[in-house]
N, C-alpha and C positions, 0 to 999 in steps of 0.2 A: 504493500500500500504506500509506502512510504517511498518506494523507487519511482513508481508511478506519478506520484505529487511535484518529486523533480524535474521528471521529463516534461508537466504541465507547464512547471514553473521556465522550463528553456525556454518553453515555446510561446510563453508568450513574452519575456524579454526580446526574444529574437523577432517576433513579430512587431514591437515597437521600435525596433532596431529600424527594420526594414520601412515604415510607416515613414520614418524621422528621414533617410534617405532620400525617400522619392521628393519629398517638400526641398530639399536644396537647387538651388538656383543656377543655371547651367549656363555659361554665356559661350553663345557660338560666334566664333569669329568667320563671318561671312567672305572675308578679303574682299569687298566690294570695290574697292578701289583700284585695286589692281586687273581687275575683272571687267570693267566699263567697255560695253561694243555697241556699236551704233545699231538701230532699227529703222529700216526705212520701209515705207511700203504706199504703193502708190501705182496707180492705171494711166494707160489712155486707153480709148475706143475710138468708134469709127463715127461716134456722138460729134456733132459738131457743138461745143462748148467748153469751155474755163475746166480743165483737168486740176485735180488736185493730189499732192503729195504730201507723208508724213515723215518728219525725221524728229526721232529723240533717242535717247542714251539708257541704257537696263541699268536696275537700279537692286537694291537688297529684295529678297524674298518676302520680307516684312516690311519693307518701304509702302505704308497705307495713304500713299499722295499717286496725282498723276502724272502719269511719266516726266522724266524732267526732259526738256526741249534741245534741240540741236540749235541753235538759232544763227545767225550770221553767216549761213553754208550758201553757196555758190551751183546753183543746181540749172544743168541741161539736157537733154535730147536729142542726140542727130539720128535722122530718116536716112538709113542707106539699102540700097536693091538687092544685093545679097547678103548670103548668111556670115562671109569672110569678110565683111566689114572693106571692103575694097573700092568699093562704087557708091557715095556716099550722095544723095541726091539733091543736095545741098540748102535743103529745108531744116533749117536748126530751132528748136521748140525751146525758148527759156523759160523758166519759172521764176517767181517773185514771193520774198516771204509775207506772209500776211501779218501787220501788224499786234490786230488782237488776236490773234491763234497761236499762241507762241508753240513753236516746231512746225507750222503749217507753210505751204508751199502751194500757190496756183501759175498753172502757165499764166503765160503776161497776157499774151492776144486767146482770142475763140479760135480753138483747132480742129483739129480731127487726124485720127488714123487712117491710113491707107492700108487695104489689106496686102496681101502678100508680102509688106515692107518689114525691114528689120528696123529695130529702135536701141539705140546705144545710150544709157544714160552714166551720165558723170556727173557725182555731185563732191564738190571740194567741201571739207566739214573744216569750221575752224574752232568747235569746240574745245575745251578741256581734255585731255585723255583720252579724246578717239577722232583727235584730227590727222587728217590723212585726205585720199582720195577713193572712192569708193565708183563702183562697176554696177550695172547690167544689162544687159541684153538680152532682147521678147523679139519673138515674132507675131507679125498679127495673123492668125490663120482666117480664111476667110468663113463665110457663112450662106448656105444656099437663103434665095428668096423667091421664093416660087411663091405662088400667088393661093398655093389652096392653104398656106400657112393661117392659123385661127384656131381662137381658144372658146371653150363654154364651161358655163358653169354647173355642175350639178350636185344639187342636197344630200348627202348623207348622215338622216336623220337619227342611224342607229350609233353613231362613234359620238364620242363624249355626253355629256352631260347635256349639252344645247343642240347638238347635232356640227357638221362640219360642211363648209362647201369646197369641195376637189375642183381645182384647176387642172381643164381637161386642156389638151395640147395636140393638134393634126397640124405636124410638118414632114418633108419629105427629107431623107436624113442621106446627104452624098455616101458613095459607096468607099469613100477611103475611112479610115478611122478618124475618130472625133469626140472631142471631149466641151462639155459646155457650161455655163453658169446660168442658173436660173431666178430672175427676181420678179418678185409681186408688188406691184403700185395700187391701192386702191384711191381713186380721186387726185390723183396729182403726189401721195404721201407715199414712201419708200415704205414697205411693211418688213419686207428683208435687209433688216439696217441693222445688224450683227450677225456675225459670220457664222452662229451655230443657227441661224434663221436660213441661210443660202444652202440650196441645192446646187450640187455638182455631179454630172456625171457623164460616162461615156456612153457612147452608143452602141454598147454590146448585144441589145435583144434588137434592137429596129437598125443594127447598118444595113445602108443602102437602103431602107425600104420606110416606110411612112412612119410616122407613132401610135397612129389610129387611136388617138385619145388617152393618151396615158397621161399620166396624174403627176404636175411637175408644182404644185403649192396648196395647201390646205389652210384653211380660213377659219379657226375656231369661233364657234361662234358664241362661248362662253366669253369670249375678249371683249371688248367693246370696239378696241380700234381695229378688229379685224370683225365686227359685225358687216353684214353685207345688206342694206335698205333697196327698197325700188328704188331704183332711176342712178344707183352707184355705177363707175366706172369702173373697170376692173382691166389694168394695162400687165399683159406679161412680156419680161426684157429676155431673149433667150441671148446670151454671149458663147462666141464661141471661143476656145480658151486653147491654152497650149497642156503637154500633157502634164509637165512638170509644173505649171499654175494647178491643177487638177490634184494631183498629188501632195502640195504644199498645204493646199486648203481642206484635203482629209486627215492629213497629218495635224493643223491648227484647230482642227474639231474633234477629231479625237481626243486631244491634249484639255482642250477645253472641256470634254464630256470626261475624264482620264476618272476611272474609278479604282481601288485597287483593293481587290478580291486577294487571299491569303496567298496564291501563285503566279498574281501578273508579275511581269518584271517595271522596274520604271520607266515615269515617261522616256521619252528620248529627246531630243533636238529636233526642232523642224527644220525642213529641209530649207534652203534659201539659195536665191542666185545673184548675193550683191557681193562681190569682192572684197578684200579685206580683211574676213573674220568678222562682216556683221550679219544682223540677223532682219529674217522680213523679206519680201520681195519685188521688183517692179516687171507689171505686167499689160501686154497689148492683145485687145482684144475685139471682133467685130461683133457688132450687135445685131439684131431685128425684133419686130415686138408686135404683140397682135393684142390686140381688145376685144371687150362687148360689157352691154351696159346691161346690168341685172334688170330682166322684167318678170317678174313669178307668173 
């Protein structure tokens, strides 16, 4: 009885032991300073209008502010015909930074992509710790426009709570491979205005051959700003994208959806094509877009 009493009495010193432990204060040295790599990420399209780019600098794990700005960088665009950078078309696209947006970037004039062109950007960063010069290079792949292109919309009153409206999609899909970006406008408003809200995907069930209605945005109708009234507009942007923009943006949603069950391994690195050793990417792409306007 009495051997017994002792082994109680370990266990519970050794249990306070352990309690007292876990309560000490752990300071992890982040090395953030030494660690600082530019982000840049930024489009054009075949949009005629003011493109815009972002540049800012990674900051700690635990940094609860937004990103801090690259500000005073030197950012351009040269249009050249081929992939070897050889034949340069002599169309140079500048950007200008925008005062109240600090890290933001719009070209200076209204542009537009040309498809089949290649696009070279160089932006000179004169920040703190990650000045340098930085790289990339997009192609704009093009986008068939055939005329039976057009969306509708149909109820599916059994999914969610309020029911849901499927954005239905008939385009004719060229027979080389192709990879695409999908966004939903309701009345003039971006409804896909975060990246885990954007569809991306290749054309692996319909190459070369129609979509015959397949479902590229879904409209909860439990939202408000995604409710769908008579007489709304409902504008779908289909881009067509390169394969490695395709890849980067499932890689940045994954990351963003990243759950970690007892055997995943950790996130990884998304992929990126700006020189340097930053992260982020810029990319060219052509667009087309089809409407109709909700009547029950």
């Amino acid at each position: 009885m009495k051997k017994t009493n002792i082994y109680y009495l370990i266990a519970i010193l050794l249990s306070g032991f352990i309690f007292q432990s876990c309560e000490e204060d752990i300071d992890i040295d982040l090395n953030s300073d030494q660690q600082k790599r530019l982000v840049l990420y930024g489009y054009l399209t075949t949009d005629t209008m003011k493109h815009e780019l972002q540049l800012t600098y990674t900051a700690d794990y635990f940094f609860n502010k937004p990103p801090v700005p690259a500000n005073n960088s030197v950012v351009k665009v040269v249009e050249y015909d081929d992939a070897g950078l050889q034949y340069p078309t002599g169309r140079i696209i500048e950007y200008e930074e925008v005062p109240e947006k600090d890290g933001t970037y719009i070209t200076k004039n209204i542009i537009y992509a040309i498809e089949k062109k290649y696009y070279k950007l160089t932006a000179e960063v004169t920040a703190a710790d990650i000045q340098g010069t930085y790289e990339a290079v997009s192609y704009c792949p093009p986008i068939n426009r055939d005329d039976d292109f057009h969306i509708e919309l149909e109820f599916q009153e059994d999914w969610g709570k309020d029911g849901y409206f499927e954005v239905k999609v008939w385009y004719q899909d060229p027979p080389s491979q192709n990879w695409y970006l999908f966004n939903i406008y309701k009345n003039g408003i971006l409804l896909t205005d975060t990246l885990d809200q954007k569809q991306v995907s290749d054309d692996t069930f319909y190459n070369g051959s129609n979509t015959n209605g397949v479902g590229v945005g879904y409209l909860n109708q439990s939202k408000e700003r995604e409710k769908v009234y008579p007489g709304d507009t409902i504008v779908f942007q289909a881009g067509s994208v390169t394969e490695e923009y395709a890849i980067f943006m499932w890689e940045a949603q994954e990351e963003i959806n990243f759950s970690s069950p007892l055997f995943d391994g950790p996130p990884a690195n998304i992929s990126s094509n700006i020189s340097n050793g930053a992260f982020g990417f810029f990319t060219v792409f052509s667009t087309n877009y089809a409407e109709t306007t909700y009547t029950p």
